[in-house]
C-alpha positions in Angstrom: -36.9 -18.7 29.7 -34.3 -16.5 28.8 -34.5 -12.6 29.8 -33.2 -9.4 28.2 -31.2 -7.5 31.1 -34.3 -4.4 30.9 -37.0 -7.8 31.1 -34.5 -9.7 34.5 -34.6 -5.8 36.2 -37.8 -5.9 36.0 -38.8 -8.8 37.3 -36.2 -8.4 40.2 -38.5 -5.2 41.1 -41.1 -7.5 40.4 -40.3 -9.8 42.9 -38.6 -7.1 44.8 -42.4 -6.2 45.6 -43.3 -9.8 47.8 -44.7 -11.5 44.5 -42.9 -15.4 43.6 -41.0 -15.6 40.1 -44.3 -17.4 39.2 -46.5 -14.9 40.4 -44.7 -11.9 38.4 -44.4 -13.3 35.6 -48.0 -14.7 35.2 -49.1 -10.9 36.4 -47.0 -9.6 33.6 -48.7 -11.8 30.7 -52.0 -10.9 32.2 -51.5 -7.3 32.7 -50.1 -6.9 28.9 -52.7 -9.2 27.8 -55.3 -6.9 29.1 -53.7 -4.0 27.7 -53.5 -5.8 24.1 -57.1 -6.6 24.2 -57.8 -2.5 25.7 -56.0 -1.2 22.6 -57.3 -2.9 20.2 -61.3 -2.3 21.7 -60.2 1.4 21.9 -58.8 1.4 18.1 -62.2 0.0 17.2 -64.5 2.2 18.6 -62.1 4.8 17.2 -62.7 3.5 13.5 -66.4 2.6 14.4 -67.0 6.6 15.4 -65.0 7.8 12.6 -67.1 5.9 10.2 -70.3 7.7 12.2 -71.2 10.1 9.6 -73.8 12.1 12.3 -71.1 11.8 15.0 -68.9 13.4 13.2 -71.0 16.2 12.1 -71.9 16.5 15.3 -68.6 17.1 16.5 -67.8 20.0 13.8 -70.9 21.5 15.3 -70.0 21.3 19.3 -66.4 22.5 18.2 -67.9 25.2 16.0 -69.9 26.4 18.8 -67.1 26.3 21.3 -64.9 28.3 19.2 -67.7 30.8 19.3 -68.3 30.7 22.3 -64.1 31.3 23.4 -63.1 34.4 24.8 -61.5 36.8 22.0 -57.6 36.8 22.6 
């Protein structure tokens, strides 16, 4: 495997912390991994609750009513 200089600093302060070469590395993939897989559930609840016609008009109506409820400036 061949590393970047930013990718080998890190994993110097990877293993730096106690953890093996194997150890870091296999806690990076699954760390990223995890935050692949996060994004991409976030994005789609995104999409699904813009497509959610009643949400969003729900929405206009709480921030309506906040606005009215804000303190004059």
């Amino acid at each position: 495997m061949r590393l970047d200089d930013e990718a080998a600093q890190a994993l110097r302060s990877l293993e730096a912390g106690g953890l093996s070469r194997s150890a870091a590395i296999r806690s990076a993939l699954i760390e990223a991994a995890h935050r692949r897989r996060r994004r991409s559930e976030l994005a789609a609840e995104v999409a699904a609750l813009e497509a959610d016609e009643h949400d969003r008009d729900e929405m206009l109506e709480t921030a309506a009513l906040m606005e009215s409820l804000r303190a004059p400036r």
